[in-house]
C-alpha positions as YAML, in Angstrom:
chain: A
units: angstrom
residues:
- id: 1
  name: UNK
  ca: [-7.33, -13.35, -8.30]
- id: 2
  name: UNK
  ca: [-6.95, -12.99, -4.60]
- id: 3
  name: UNK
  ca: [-5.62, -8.95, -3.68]
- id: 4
  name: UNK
  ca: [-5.12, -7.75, -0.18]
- id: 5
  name: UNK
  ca: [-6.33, -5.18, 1.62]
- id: 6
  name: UNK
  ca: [-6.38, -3.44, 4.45]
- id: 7
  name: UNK
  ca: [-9.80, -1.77, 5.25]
- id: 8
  name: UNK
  ca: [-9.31, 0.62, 8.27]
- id: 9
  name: UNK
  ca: [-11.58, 3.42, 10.38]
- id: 10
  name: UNK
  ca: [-10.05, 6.35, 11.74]
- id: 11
  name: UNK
  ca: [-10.99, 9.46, 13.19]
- id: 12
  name: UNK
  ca: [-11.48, 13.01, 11.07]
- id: 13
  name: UNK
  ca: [-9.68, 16.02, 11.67]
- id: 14
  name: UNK
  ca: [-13.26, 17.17, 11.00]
- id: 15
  name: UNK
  ca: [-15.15, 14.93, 13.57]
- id: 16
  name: UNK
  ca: [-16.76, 11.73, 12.68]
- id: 17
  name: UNK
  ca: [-15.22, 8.80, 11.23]
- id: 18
  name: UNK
  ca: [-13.69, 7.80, 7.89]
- id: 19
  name: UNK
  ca: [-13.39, 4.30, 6.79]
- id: 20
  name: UNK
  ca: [-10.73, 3.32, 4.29]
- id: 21
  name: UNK
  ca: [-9.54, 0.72, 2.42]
- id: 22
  name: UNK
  ca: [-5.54, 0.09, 1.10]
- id: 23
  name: UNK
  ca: [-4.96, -2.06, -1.72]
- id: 24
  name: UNK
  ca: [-1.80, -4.33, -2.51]
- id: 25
  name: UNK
  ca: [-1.05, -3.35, -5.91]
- id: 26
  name: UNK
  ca: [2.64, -5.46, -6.45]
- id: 27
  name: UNK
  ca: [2.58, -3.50, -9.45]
- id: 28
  name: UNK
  ca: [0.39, -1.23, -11.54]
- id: 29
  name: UNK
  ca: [-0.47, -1.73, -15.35]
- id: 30
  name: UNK
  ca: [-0.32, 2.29, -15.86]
- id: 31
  name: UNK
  ca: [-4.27, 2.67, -15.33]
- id: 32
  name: UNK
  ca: [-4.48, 3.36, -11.46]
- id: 33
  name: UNK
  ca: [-7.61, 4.94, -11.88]
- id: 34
  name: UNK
  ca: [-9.63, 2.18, -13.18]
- id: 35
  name: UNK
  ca: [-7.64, -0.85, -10.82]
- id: 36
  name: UNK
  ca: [-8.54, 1.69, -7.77]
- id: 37
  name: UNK
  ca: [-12.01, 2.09, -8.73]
- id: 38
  name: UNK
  ca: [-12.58, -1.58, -9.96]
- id: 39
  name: UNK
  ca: [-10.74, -2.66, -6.27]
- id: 40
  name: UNK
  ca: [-12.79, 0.21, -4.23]
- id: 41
  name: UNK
  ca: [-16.20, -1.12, -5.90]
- id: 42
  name: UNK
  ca: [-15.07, -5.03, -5.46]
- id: 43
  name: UNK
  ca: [-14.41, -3.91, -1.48]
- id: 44
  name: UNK
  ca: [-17.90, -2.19, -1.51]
- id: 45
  name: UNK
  ca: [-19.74, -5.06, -3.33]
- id: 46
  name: UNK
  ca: [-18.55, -7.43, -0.10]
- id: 47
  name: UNK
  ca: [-19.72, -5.41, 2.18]
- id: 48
  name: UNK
  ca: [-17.09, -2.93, 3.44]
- id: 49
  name: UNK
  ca: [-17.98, 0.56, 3.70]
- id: 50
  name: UNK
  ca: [-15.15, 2.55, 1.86]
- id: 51
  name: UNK
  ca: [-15.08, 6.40, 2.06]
- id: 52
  name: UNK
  ca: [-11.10, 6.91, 1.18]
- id: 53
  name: UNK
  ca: [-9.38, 4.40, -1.27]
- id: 54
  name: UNK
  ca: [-5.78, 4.10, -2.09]
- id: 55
  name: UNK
  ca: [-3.42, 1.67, -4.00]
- id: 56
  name: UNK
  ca: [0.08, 0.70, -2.08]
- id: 57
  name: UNK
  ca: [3.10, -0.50, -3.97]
- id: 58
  name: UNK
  ca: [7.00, -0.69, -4.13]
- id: 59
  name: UNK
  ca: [8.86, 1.46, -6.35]
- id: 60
  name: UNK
  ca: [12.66, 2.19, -5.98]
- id: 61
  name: UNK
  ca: [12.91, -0.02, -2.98]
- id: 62
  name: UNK
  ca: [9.90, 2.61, -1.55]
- id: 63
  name: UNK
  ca: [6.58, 2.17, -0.39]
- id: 64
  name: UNK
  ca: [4.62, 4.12, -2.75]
- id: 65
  name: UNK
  ca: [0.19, 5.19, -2.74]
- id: 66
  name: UNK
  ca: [-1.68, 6.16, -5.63]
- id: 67
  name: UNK
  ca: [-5.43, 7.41, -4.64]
- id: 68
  name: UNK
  ca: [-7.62, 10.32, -2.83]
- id: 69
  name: UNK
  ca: [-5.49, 12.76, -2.18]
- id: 70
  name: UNK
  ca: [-5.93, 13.10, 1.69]
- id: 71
  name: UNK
  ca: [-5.55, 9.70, 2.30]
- id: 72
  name: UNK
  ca: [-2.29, 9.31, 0.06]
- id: 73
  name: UNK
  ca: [-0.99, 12.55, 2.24]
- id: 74
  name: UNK
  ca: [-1.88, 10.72, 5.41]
- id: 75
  name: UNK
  ca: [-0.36, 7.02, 4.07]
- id: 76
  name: UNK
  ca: [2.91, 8.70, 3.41]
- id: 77
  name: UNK
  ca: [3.40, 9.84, 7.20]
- id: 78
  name: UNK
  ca: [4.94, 6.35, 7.67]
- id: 79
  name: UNK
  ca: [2.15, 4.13, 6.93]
- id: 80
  name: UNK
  ca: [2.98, 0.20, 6.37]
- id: 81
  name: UNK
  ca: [0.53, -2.25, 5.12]
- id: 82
  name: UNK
  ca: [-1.26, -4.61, 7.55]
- id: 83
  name: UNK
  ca: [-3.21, -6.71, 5.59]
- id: 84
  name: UNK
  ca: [-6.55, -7.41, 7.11]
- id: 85
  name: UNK
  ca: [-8.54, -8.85, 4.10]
- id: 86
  name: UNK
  ca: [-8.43, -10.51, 0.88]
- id: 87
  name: UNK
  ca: [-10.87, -9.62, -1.57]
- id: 88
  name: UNK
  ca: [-11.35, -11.77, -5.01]
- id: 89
  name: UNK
  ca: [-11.20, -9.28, -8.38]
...
């Protein structure tokens, strides 16, 4: 099964960079933990370096995040997906 993704790099408030990587989850099955960690190590297995992970999904008509707690708090600032890869699960 094909999921997108959006693996990005931005700057830290600390210095440095942080990469991260978003996942399309069109819905979740009720275990985010193990779909975000079985996603994050799929994305890391191909290659992409990912520091920060995150699952993205609609609920109530809203864009919703599930995932490390910064990166959730920075999502939520207005964040909407731009797909840039497709990883197979």
């Amino acid at each position: 099964m094909k999921i997108n993704m959006a693996h990005l790099k931005e700057r830290a408030t600390s210095g440095g960079w942080i990469n991260f990587a978003i996942f399309d989850a069109k819905s979740t099955n009720g275990d985010n933990d193990g779909l975000l960690h079985q996603l994050t190590q799929s994305a890391r297995t191909n290659g992409l370096q990912v520091d920060q992970s995150a699952l993205a999904f609609q609920s109530g008509g809203r864009m919703k995040f599930y995932g490390d707690k910064n990166l959730v708090s920075y999502l939520s600032k207005g964040w909407v997906p731009q797909w840039t890869h497709q990883i197979d699960v």
